[in-house]
N, C-alpha and C positions, 0 to 999 in steps of 0.2 A: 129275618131271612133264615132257611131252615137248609142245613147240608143234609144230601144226601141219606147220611145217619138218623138224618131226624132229629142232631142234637142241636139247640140255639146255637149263632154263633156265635164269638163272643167277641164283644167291641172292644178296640185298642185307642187306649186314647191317647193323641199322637205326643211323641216325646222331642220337647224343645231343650238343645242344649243351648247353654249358659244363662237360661231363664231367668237367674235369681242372683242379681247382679251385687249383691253382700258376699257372693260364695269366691267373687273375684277380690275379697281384701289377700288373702295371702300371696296372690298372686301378683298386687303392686305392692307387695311387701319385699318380695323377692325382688323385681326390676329396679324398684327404690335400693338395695342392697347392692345388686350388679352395679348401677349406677353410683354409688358413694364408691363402693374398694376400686372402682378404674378411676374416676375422677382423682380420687387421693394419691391411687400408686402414679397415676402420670403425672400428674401436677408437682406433688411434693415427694417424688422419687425419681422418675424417670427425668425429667426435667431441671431439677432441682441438680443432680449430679452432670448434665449436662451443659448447664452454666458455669458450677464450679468444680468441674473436675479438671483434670490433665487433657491431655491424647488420649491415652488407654482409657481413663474412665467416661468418657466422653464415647467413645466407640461401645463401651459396653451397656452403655445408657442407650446407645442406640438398638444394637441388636437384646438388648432385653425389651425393650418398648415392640418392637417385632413381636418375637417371641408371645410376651402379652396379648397382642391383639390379633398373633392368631388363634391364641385358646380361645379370646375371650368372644371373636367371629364366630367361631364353628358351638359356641357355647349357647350364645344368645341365639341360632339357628336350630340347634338340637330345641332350647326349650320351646321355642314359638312352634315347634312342628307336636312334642310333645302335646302341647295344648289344643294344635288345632285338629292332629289327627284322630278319628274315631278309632278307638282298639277293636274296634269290631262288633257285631253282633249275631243273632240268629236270625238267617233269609226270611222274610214273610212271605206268605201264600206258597211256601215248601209244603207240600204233601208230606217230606221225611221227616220235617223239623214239626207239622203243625197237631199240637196235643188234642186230640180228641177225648174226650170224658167218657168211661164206659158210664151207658144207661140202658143198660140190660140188651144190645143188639150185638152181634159179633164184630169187630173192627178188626180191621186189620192187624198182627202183633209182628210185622216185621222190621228188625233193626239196618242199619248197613254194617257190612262185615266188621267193618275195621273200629267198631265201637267196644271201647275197654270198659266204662265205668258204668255200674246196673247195681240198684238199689239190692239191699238183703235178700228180698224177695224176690228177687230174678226180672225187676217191669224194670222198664227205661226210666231214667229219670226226668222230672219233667218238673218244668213253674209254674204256680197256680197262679203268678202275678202275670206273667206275659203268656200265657196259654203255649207253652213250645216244649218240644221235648227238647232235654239240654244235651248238645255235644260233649265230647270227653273234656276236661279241663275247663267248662265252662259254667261261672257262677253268675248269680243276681246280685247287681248293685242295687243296694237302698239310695244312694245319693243319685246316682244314673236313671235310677228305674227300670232298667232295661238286664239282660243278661250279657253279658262280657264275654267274649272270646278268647279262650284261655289266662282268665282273669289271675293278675301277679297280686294287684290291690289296687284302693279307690289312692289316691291323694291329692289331697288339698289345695298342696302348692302349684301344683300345674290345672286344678277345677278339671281334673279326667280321670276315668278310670287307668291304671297301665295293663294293657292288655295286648292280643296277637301282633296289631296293626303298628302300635307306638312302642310296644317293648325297646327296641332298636334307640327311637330317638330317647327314650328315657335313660336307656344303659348308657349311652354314649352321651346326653349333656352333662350324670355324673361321673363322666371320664374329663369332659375336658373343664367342670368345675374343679375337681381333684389337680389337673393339674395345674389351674389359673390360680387357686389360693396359696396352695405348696411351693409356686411359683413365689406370691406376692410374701409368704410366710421368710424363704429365704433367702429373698435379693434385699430384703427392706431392712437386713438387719443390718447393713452397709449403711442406711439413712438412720438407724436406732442409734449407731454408735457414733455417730455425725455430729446427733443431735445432746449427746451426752459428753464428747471432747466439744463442742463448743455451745453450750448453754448462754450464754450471754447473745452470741450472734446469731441465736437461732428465734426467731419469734416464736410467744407463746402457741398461739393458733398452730403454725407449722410443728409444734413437736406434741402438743396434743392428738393435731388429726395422726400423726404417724406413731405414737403409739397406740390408740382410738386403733386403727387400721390394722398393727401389728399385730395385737392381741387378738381384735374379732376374727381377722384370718385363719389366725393360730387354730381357734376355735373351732369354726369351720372344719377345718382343714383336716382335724382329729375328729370330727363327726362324720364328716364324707369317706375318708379311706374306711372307717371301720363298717361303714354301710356299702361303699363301693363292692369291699371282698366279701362283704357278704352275698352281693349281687352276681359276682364272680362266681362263688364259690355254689349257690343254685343252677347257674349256667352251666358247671360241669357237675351235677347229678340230676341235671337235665327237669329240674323240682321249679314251681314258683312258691310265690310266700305262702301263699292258699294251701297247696300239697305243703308243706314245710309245716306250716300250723298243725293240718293235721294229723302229720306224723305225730308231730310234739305230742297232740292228746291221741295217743291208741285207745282204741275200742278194747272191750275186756276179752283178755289172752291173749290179746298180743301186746307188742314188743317195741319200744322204737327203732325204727330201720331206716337211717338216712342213708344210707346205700345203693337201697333198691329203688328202681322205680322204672315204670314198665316203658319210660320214654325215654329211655338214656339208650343212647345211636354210638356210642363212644366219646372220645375226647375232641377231637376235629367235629364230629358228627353233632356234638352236645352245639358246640361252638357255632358254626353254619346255622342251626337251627335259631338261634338269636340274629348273631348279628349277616350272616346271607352267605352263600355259597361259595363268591369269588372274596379270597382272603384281603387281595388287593384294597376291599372296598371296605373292609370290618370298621373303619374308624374316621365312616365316614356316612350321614347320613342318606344311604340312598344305596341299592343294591338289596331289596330288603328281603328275608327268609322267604325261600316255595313255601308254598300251600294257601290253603284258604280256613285256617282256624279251626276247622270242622271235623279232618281226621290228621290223626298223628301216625307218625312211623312209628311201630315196635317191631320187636322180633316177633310178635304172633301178627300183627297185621303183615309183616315183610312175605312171612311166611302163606297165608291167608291171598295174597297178590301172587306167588307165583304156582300156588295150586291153581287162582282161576284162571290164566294164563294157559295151564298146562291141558287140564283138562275140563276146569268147570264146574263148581259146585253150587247148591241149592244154597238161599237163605236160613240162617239157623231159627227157623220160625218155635221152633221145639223147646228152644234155649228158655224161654221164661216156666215151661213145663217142668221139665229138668231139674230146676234151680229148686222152682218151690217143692218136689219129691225129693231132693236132698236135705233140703234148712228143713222143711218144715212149716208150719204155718207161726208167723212170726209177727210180735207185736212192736210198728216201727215209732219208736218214741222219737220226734221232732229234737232238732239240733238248737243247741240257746242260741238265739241272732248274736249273743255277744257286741261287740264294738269295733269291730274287722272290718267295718263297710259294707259285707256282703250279704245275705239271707238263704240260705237254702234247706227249710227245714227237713225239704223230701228227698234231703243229699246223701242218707245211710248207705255210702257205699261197698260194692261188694265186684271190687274191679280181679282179676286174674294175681295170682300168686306168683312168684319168681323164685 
């Protein structure tokens, strides 16, 4: 079948998630995990001081077993949503989104305003693997197959990319992992030293699994915060890993500049944009960020909205003209796929300045 253009069209071959049922080992690696540190902590902590404590420890055996199970509810709910939800993708059969190949007939070269990122060369950028032109912050998973909507990174452990749609539940299962381990890290130390003033009446099993337990938590516990504030600390410069990577490697003449970035709305605004607009709801699965992936607030798009409001402006069809009478005719050498998850070789971006 031949579009209008006259160019083939090109077949998509449909994409089945969770296909490849090996890619789900990490994944009962983790529940087998969740499942051993609650088993342990309630069994031979929570329980354990409940039998032999006083009044006082006996009430606080209580309200810590609370406590627990509400991290560890809202934990196991962040991750199943992680997993199940789609980060998103690029609409099919979009006239905006769908890449047509020049072959020699004139196509159409108009962008929508509010689009930040365009190759060196002044064209959109676009996937040779899913025929689509890619929206701003938006990369190709080699694991997915597909292009990601404001793709942060592919992982493993939840068998999803984290992207527009699930950022929320990823940020927020490692909020309430952070605090379930930190949790199990310092109420157990009450059972550590339990089991150290009384070694004789302590069975061995019972004080293996509780140091077993004590340590891996430990562990954890120091892995997650320092990846948590990492995730934080994107949130407010408004960056994912993807943009963070590429700062880290500049292109030649520049500079690294984790400061800048054409999507940062402020520190409330940063904020909103992840976890959703009503503050009330931030820490809690549901309430999730306006938009649909596709376009970002910046001060040039803010600005860009209330010129057409005002009076109305034409498509910047000119804009890929422009670009290449400034650069120059330029030779775009392909990006290493590296080991990121993602692939964009035709990603040489050339987004606005700040």
């Amino acid at each position: 079948m031949l579009r209008q253009t006259g160019t083939p069209e090109r077949q998509h071959t449909p994409k089945h998630r969770f296909g490849q049922p090996r890619k789900f080992t990490p994944v009962v690696f983790i529940v087998c995990l969740i499942l051993l540190l609650w088993f342990v902590y309630v069994k031979y902590h929570c329980i354990w001081l409940f039998k032999d404590g006083d009044a006082a420890t006996k009430t606080r055996a209580i309200i810590e077993l609370a406590v627990f199970h509400y991290f560890t509810f809202w934990l196991v709910v962040c991750y199943v949503m992680s997993i199940l939800v789609h980060p998103g993708e690029v609409p099919d059969n979009d006239p905006q989104w769908e890449y047509l190949p020049q072959d020699g007939k004139v196509l159409p070269d108009w962008a929508p305003l509010s689009l930040q990122e365009m190759k060196r060369s002044g064209e959109r950028r676009h996937c040779k693997w899913c025929g689509k032109y890619k929206p701003d912050r938006t990369h190709h998973c080699r694991v997915c197959q597909t292009c990601i909507l404001k793709m942060d990174h592919h992982c493993p452990w939840i068998y999803n990319c984290v992207g527009f749609r699930n950022y929320k539940y990823f940020f927020l299962f490692l909020w309430y992992t952070l605090c379930a381990v930190h949790m199990i890290t310092w109420t157990m130390i009450e059972s550590v030293r339990k089991c150290f003033d009384e070694p004789v009446a302590t069975p061995f099993m019972t004080m293996f699994l509780i140091f077993w337990v004590e340590t891996l938590a430990g562990l954890i516990a120091g892995a997650i915060t320092v990846f948590f504030a990492f995730h934080c600390w994107l949130m407010q410069k408004a960056m994912t890993t993807i943009e963070f990577c590429e700062k880290s490697l500049p292109k030649d003449g520049e500079k690294k500049d984790y400061d800048m970035s054409i999507y940062d709305v402020g520190f409330c605004g940063n904020i909103r944009a992840v976890l959703g607009d009503n503050m009330l709801w931030w820490f809690f699965p549901w309430s999730l960020p306006k938009g649909d992936g596709l376009n970002f607030v910046s001060d040039e798009t803010r600005l860009t909205r209330i010129m057409e409001s005002g009076k109305g402006i034409r498509r910047r069809t000119h804009q890929k003209t422009q670009r290449r009478a400034r650069l120059g005719p330029m030779m775009l050498s392909p990006r290493e796929p590296g080991d990121r998850g993602y692939a964009d070789p035709e990603d040489q971006l050339h987004g606005p300045r700040l």
